[in-house]
C-alpha positions in Angstrom: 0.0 0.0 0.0 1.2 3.6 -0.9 2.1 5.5 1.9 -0.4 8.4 1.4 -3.1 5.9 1.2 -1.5 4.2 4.2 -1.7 7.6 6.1 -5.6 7.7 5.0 -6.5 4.4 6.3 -5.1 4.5 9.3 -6.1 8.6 10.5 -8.6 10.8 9.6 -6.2 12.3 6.7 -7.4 13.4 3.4 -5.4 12.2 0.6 -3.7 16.0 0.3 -3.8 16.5 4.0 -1.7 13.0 4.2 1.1 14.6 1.5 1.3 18.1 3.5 2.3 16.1 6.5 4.7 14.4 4.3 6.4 16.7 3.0 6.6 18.7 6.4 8.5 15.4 7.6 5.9 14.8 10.2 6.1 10.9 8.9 9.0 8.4 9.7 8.9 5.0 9.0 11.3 2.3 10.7 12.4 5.7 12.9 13.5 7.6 9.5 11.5 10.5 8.2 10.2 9.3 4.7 8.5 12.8 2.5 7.5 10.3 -0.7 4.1 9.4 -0.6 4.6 6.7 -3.3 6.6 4.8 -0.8 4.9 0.9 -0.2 4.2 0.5 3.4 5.3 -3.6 4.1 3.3 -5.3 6.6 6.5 -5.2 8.8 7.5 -1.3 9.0 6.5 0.7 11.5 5.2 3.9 10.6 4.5 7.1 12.7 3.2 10.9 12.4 5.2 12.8 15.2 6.4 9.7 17.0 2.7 8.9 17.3 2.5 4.6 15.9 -0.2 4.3 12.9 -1.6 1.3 11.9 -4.8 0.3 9.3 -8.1 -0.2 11.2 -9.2 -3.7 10.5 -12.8 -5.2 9.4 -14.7 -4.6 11.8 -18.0 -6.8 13.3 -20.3 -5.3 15.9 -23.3 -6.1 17.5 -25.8 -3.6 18.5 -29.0 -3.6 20.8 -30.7 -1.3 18.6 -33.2 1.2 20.5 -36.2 2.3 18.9 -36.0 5.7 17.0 -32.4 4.9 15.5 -32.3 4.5 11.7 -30.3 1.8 9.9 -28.4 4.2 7.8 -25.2 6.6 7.8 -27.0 9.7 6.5 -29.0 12.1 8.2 -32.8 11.6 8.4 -36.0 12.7 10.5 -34.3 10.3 12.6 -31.0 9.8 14.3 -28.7 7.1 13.0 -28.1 4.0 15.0 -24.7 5.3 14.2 -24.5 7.9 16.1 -24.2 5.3 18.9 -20.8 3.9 18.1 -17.4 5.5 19.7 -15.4 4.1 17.2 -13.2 5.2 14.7 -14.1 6.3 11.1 -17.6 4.6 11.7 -18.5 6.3 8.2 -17.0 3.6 6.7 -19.2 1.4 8.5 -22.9 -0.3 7.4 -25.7 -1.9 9.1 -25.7 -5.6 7.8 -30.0 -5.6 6.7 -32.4 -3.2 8.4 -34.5 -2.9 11.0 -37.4 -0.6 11.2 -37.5 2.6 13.4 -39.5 1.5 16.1 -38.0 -2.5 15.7 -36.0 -3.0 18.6 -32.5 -5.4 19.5 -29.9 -7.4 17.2 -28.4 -5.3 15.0 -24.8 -6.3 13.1 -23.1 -3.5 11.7 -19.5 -4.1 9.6 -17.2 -2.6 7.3 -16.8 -5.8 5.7 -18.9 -6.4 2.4 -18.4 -10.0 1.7 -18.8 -11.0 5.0 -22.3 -9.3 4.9 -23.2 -10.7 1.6 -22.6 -14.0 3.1 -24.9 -13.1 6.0 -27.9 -11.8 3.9 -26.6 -14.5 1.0 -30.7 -16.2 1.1 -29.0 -19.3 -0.2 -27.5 -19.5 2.8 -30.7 -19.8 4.7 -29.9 -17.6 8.3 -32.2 -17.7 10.5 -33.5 -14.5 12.3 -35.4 -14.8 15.1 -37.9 -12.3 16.6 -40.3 -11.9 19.6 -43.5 -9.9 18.3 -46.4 -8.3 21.0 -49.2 -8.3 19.3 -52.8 -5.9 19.3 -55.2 -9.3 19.6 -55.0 -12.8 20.6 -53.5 -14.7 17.0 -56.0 -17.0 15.6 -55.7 -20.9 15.9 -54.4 -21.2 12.4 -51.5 -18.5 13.1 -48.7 -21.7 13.2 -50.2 -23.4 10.1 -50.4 -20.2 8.3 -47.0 -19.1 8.8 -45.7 -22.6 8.1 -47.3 -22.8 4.9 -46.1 -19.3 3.5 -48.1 -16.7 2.5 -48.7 -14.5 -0.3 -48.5 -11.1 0.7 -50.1 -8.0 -0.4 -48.0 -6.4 -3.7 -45.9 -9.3 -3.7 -45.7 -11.6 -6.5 -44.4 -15.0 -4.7 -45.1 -15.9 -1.5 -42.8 -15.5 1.3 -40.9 -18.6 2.6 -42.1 -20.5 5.2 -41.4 -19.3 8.5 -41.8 -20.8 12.1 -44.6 -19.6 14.5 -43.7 -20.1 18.4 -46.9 -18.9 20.5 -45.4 -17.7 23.8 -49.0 -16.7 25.2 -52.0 -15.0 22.5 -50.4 -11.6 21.9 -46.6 -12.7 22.1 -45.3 -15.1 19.6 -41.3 -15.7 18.3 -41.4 -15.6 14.9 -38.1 -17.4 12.7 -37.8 -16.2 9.4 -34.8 -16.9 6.6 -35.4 -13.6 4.3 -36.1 -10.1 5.2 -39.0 -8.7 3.2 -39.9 -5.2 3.5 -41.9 -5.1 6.7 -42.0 -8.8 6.8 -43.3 -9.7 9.7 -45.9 -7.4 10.0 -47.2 -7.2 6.7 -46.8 -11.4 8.0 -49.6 -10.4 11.1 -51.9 -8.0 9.5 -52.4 -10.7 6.9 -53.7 -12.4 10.1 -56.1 -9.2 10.4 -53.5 -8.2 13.7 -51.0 -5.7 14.4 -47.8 -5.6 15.7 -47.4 -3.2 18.9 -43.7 -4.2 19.4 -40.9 -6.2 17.8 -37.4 -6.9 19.0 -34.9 -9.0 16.7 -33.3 -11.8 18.9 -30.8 -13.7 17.2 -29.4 -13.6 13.5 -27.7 -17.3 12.8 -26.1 -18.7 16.3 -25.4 -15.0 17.1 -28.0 -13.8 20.0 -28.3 -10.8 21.8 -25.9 -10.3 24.1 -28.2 -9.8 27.2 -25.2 -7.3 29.0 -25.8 -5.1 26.4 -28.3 -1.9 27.1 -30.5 -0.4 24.5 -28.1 1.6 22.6 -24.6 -0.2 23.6 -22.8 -2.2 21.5 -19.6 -4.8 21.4 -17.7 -6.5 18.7 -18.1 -9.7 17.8 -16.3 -12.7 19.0 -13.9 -14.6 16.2 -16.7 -17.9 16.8 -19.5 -15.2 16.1 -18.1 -13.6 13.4 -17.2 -17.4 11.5 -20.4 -18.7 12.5 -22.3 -15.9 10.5 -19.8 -15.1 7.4 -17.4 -18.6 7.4 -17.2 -19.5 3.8 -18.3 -23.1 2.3 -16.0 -25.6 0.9 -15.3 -24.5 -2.3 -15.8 -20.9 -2.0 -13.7 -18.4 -2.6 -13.3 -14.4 -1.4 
């Protein structure tokens, strides 16, 4: 990697603010000022601006217990951004991995690595995501079949896959589903002539929520969480 770009990557330097401080001799590497910015950074130097050591921000993997009220996007809406909850560093490089609505609640993976969240959202890949939904009326006795069988929903031209109906008492019910349609699960109920009052995403995969996390914290992902999620399949390659 060039050096300038280097210097990009690893502070909050534009490319032309990385050459000033080059050519001011603000940047050593291996302890010896260096003022070209074509210079290739080798994974073993050790670079620095004003004795300070740089190095490249990795991929990233959070999790997020997203509150309601928080978008899933990096621009500025009606609504603040679930990331303005991060303290981390050059989180606009960052990207919520799916959506949830506004007002849906919990799991939230957010990354700066796009294959690995291809693989996640891959639907051949069949992730489960698991929600708990509180509902506006008891469901109806043929809620479980229903959602088993797949339904077709209103403006859609193929019915949804089916999806797995847990009845936790008759307004609560976990809901498993393996694609992420636009409003899914509640176009899902008000098909069942209900509405849902609250939803909170639970677990994406084997990845749950992790229950020491408040509304609005975050943590990254374990090495197990993060393969669990994006491992590649025999055969596949990056």
């Amino acid at each position: 990697m060039r050096l300038d770009k280097f210097l990009c990557e690893s502070t909050d330097f534009t490319r032309s603010m990385a050459r000033s401080a080059l050519a001011r001799g603000e940047i050593t590497v291996n302890g010896e000022v260096v003022k070209r910015a074509t210079y290739v950074v080798q994974d073993t130097d050790a670079v620095a601006w004003e004795g300070e050591p740089l190095a490249i921000i990795g991929l990233r993997h959070l999790m997020l217990n997203k509150p309601a009220g928080y978008e899933c996007t990096n621009k500025t809406s009606q609504h603040p951004s679930v990331m303005d909850l991060l303290d981390v560093e050059k989180r606009e490089r960052l990207h919520t991995v799916g959506r949830l609505d506004v007002d849906t609640t919990g799991l939230l993976l957010i990354t700066d690595d796009g294959q690995w969240t291809h693989r996640v959202i891959s639907p051949r890949h069949q992730t489960d995501k698991v929600y708990l939904a509180t509902l506006a009326e008891p469901l109806p006795d043929d809620a479980v079949q229903r959602f088993a069988d797949g339904m077709l929903l209103k403006h859609e031209d193929e019915a949804v896959l089916p999806a797995h109906l847990e009845v936790v008492d008759p307004t609560t019910a976990r809901v498993t589903v393996q694609e992420g349609k636009y409003h899914q699960i509640k176009r899902m109920f008000g098909a069942l002539g209900n509405r849902v009052v609250t939803l909170h995403r639970e677990r994406i995969g084997s990845v749950v929520l992790d229950p020491d996390l408040a509304p609005g914290e975050s943590r990254y992902l374990t090495d197990a969480e993060v393969q669990s999620l994006g491992g590649m399949e025999p055969g596949e390659t990056a």
